[in-house]
C-alpha positions as semicolon CSV with decimal commas, in nm:
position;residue;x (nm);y (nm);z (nm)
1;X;-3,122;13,916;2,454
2;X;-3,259;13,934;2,060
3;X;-2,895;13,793;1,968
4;X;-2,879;13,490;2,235
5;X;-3,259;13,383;2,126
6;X;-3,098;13,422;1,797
7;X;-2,818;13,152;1,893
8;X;-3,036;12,920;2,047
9;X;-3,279;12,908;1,798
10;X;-2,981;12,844;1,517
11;X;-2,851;12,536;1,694
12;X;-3,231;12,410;1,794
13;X;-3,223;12,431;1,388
14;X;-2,885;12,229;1,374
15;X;-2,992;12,002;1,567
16;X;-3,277;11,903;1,419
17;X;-3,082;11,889;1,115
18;X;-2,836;11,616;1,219
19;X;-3,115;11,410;1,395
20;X;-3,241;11,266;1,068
21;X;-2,884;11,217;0,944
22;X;-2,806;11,050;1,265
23;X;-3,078;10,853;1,220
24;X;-3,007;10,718;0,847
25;X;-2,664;10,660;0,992
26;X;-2,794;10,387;1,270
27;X;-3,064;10,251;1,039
28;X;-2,821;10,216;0,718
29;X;-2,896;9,877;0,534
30;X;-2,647;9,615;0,568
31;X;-2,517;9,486;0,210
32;X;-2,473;9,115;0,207
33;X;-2,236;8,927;-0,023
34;X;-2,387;8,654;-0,223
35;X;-2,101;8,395;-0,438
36;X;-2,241;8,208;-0,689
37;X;-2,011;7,969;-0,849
38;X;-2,134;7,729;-1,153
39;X;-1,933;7,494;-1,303
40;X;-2,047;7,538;-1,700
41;X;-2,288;7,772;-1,912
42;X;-2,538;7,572;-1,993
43;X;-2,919;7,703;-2,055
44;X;-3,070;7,455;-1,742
45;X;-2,793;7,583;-1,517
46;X;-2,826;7,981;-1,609
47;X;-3,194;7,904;-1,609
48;X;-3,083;7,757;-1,231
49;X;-2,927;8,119;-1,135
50;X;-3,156;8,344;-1,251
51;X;-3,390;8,130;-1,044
52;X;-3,182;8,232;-0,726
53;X;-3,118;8,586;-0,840
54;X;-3,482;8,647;-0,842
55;X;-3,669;8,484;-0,544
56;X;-3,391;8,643;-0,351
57;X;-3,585;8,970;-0,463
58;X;-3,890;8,899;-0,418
59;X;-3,775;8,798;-0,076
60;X;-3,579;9,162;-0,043
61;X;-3,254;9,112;-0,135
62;X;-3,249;9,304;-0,440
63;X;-2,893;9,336;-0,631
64;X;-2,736;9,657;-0,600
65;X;-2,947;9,758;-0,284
66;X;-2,871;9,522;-0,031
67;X;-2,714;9,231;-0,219
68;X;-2,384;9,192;-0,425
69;X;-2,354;8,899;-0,589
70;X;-2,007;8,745;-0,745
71;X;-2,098;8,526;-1,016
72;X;-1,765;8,288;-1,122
73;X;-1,795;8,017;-1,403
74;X;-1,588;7,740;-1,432
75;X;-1,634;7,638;-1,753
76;X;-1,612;7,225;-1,740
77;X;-1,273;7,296;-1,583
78;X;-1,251;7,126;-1,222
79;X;-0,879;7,333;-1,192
80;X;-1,075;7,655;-1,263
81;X;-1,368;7,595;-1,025
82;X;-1,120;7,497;-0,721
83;X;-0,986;7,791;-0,729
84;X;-1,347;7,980;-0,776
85;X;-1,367;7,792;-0,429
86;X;-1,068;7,879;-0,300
87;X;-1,150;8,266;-0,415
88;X;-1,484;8,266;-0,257
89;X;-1,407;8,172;0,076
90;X;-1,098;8,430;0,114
91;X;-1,392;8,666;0,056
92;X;-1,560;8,594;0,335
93;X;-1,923;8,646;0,226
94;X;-2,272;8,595;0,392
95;X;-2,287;8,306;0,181
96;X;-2,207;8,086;-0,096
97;X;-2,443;7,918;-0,389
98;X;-2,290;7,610;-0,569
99;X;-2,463;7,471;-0,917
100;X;-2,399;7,142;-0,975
101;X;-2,206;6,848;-0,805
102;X;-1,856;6,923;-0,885
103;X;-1,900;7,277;-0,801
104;X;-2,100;7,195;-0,494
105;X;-1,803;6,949;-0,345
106;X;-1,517;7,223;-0,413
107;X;-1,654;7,511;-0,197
108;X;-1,756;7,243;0,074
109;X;-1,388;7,144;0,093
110;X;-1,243;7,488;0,043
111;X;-1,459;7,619;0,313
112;X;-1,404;7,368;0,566
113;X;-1,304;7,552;0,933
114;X;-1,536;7,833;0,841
115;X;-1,886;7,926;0,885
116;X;-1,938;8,041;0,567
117;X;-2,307;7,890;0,488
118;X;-2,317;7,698;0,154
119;X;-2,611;7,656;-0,049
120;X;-2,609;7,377;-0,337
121;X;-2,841;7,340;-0,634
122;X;-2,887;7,119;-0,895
123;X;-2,707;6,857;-0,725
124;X;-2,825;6,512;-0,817
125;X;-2,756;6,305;-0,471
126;X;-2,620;6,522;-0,187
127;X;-2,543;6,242;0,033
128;X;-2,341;6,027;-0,175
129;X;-2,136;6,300;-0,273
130;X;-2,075;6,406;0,071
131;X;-2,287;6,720;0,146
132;X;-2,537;6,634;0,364
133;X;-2,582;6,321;0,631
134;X;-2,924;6,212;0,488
135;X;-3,229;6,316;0,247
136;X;-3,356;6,442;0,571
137;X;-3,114;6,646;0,711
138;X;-2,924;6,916;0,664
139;X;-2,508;6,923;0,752
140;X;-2,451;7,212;1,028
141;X;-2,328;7,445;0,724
142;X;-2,480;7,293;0,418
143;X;-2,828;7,249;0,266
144;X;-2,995;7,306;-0,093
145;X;-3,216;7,193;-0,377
146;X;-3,118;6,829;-0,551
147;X;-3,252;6,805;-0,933
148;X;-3,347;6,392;-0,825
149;X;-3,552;6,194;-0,991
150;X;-3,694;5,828;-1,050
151;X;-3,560;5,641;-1,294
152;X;-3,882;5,467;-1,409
153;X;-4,068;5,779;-1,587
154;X;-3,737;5,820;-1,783
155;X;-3,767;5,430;-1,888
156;X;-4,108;5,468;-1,962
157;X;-4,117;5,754;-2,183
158;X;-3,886;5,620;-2,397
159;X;-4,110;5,252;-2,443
160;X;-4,361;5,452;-2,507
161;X;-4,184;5,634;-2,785
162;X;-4,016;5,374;-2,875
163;X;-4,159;5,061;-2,789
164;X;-3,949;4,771;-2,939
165;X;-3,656;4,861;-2,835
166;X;-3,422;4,603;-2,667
167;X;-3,096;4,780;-2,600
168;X;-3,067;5,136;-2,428
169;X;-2,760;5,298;-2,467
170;X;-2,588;5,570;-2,183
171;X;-2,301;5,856;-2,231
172;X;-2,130;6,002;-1,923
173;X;-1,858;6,159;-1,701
174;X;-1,791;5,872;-1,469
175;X;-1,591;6,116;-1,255
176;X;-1,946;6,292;-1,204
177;X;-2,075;6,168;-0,880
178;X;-2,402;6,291;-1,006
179;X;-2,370;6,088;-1,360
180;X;-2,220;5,769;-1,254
181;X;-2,511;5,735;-0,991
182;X;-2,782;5,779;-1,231
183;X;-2,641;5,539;-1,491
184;X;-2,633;5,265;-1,196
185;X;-2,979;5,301;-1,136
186;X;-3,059;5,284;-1,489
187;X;-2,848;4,985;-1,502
188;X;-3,064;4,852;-1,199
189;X;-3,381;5,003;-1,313
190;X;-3,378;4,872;-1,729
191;X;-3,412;4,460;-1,665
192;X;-3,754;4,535;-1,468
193;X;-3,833;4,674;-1,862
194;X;-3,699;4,443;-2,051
195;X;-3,408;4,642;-2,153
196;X;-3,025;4,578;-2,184
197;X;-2,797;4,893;-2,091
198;X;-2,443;4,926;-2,291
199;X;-2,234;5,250;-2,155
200;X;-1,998;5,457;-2,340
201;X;-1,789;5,712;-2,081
202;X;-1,642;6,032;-2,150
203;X;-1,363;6,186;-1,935
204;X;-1,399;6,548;-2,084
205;X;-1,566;6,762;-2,324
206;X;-1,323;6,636;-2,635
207;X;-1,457;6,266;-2,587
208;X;-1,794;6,328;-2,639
209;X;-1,801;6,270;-2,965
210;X;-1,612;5,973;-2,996
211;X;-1,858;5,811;-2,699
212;X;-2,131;5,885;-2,876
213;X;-1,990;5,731;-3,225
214;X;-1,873;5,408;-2,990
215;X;-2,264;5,330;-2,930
216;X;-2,383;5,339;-3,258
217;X;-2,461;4,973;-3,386
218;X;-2,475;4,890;-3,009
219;X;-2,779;5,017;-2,888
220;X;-3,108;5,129;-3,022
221;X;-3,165;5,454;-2,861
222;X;-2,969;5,617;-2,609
223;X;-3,045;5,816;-2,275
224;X;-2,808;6,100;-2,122
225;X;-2,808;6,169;-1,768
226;X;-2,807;6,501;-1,601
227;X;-2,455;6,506;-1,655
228;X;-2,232;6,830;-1,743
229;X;-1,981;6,712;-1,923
230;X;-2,208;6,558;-2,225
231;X;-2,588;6,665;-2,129
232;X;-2,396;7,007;-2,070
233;X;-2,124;7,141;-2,282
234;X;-2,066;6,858;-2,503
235;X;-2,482;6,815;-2,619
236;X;-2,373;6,952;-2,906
237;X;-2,143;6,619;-2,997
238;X;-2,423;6,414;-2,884
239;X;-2,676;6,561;-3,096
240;X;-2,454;6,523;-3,420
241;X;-2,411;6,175;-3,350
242;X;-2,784;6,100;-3,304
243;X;-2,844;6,320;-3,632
244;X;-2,638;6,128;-3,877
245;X;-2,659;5,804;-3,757
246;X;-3,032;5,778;-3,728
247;X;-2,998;5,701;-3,361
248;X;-3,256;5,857;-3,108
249;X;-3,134;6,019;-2,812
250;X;-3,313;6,105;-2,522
251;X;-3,209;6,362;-2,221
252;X;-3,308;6,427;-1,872
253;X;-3,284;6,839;-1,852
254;X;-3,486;7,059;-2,035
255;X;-3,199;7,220;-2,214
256;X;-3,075;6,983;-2,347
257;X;-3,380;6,829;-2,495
258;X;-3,459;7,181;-2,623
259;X;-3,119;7,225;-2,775
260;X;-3,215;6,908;-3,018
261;X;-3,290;6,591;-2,865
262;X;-3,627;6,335;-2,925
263;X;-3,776;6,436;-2,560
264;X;-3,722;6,306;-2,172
265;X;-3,891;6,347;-1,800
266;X;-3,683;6,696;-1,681
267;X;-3,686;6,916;-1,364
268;X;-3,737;7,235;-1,355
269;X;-3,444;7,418;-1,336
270;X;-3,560;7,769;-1,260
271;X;-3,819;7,628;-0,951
272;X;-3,466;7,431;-0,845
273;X;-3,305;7,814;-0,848
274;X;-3,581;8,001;-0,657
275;X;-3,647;7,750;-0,389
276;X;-3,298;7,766;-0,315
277;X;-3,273;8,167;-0,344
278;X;-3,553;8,093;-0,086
279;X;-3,372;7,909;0,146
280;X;-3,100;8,174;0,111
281;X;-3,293;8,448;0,250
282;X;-3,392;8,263;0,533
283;X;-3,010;8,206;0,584
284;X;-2,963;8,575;0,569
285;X;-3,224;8,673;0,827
286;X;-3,030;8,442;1,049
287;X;-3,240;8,069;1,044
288;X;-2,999;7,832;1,099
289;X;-2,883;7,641;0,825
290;X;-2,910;7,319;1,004
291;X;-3,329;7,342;1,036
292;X;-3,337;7,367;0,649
293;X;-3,348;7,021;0,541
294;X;-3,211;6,948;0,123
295;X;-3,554;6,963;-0,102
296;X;-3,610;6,736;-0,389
297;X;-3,793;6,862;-0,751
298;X;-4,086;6,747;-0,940
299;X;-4,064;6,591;-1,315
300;X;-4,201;6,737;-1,643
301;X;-4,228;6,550;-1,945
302;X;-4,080;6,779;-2,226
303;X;-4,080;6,611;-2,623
304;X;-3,947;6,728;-2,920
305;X;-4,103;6,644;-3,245
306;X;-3,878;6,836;-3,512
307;X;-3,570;6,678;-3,318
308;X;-3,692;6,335;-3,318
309;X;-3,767;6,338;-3,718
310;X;-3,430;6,426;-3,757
311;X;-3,286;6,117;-3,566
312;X;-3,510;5,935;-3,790
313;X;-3,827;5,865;-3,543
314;X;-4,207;6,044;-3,512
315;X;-4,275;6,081;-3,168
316;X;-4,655;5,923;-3,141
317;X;-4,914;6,174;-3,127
318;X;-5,037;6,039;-2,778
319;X;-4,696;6,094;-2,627
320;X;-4,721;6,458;-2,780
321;X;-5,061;6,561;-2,645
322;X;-4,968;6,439;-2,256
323;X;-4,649;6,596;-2,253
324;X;-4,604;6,893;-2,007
325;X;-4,410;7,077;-2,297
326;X;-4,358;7,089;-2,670
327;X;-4,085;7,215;-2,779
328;X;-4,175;7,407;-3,084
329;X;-3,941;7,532;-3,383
């Protein structure tokens, strides 16, 4: 009898071993893949992802607990970011994050057929380039966060910088939806002020230089949209142009105005990130994509004094003291 109560009481013990294991077993936390493709490094854009990265932990999707995210940059190179696209959706994941336009419109078309949700950010106007029906709606398996803005506050900033200017010049990708749509409504936007627009394009990286060059003597200041091509990678060109020709250049991203241009009216890029790593989570826990319409951003004004003495201006001091941000040296 001792060595049957014995028995019994050795597998009550066993089995109240396993029932905790079992337990961890049913209740063990689903990992969700996150893709995150952007199309250049650029301090706005990785501002943009670490925006994402960390409202999707606040919201409980923390990286290495429940979340693995595959980050992929393009580099400016639309070859290279097709085939991020292409990559992403033979991974099947819970979902895919596209910075910027170009990147944006590769994943929609490599993922058409699928399910695959796709969240955008940074995108300048989602409609025209094909991601969502309207403003106000989301498509069935696409919504995000747009970086839009007026025009006018761009316009305005600069007259009030600069206020006798008659000629405002422009640099841009025209094969950037995003760029060639803001230099039209500059172009429709600067007779209301008075102003003349000339343009000078640039296909890739290498021309940015040159297009900047082409618009000295033909304009008195110039503005650069939020374009990746030369408000992203090539900045660098712009801002030597504007530097040794005396020629002020403005910008529409806080990056690139803190990277060494006279100022401009910016979004935040960061807020764009987490309100999209919002709308992620809500994706996650299974809200349909479709009853998340695509959010628009708010404006800062952002100057930059040192920058502007070196194009040859001195941004007024009233301009300084209502600007959201100052970029010191």
């Amino acid at each position: 009898m001792k060595k049957k109560g014995f028995l019994v009481l050795l597998c009550l013990a066993l089995v109240l071993t396993a029932l905790p294991l079992m337990a961890g077993c049913e209740e063990e936390e689903k990992v969700y893949t996150v893709c995150i493709t952007q199309i250049a490094t650029h301090p706005d854009l990785d501002s943009n992802r670490q925006g994402i990265i960390d409202a999707m932990a606040e919201e409980g999707f923390i990286e290495g607990e429940n979340v693995e995210f595959i980050v992929r940059n393009a580099e400016g190179d639309m070859t290279v970011a097709a085939s991020i696209a292409d990559l992403f959706v033979s991974e099947k994941p819970d979902l895919i994050h596209a910075i910027t336009t170009p990147s944006a419109q590769t994943v929609v078309a490599a993922a058409e057929g699928t399910d695959i949700p796709i969240i955008f950010s940074s995108v300048t106007d989602p409609v025209t380039a094909g991601l969502v029906p309207s403003w106000e709606e989301a498509d069935p398996q696409v919504t995000g966060v747009t970086d839009w803005f007026d025009m006018e506050p761009q316009v305005e900033l600069i007259l009030e910088v600069l206020p006798d200017i008659e000629t405002l010049g422009t640099a841009y990708n025209p094969a950037e939806v995003n760029a060639q749509v803001q230099a039209d409504i500059l172009k429709d936007v600067a007779p209301d002020y008075g102003l003349t627009v000339v343009e000078a394009t640039a296909a890739s990286t290498a021309d940015v230089y040159a297009a900047g060059v082409s618009l000295v003597g033909r304009c008195d200041a110039v503005w650069i949209p939020t374009c990746n091509t030369v408000g992203g990678v090539g900045i660098e060109s712009i801002i030597q142009v504007g530097e040794s020709e005396q020629l002020p250049i403005f910008g529409s991203a806080k990056g690139m105005i803190e990277t060494g241009l006279v100022g401009g009216c910016s979004v935040d890029y960061y807020w764009i990130g987490q309100q999209a790593g919002y709308m992620a989570a809500r994706i996650l826990r299974g809200e349909s994509i479709a009853d998340i319409p695509p959010m628009k951003s708010v404006l800062s004004t952002v100057v930059y004094p040192a920058a502007a003495e070196r194009m040859g201006i001195t941004i007024p001091q009233a301009v300084i003291d209502a600007a959201d941000i100052v970029v010191e040296e």
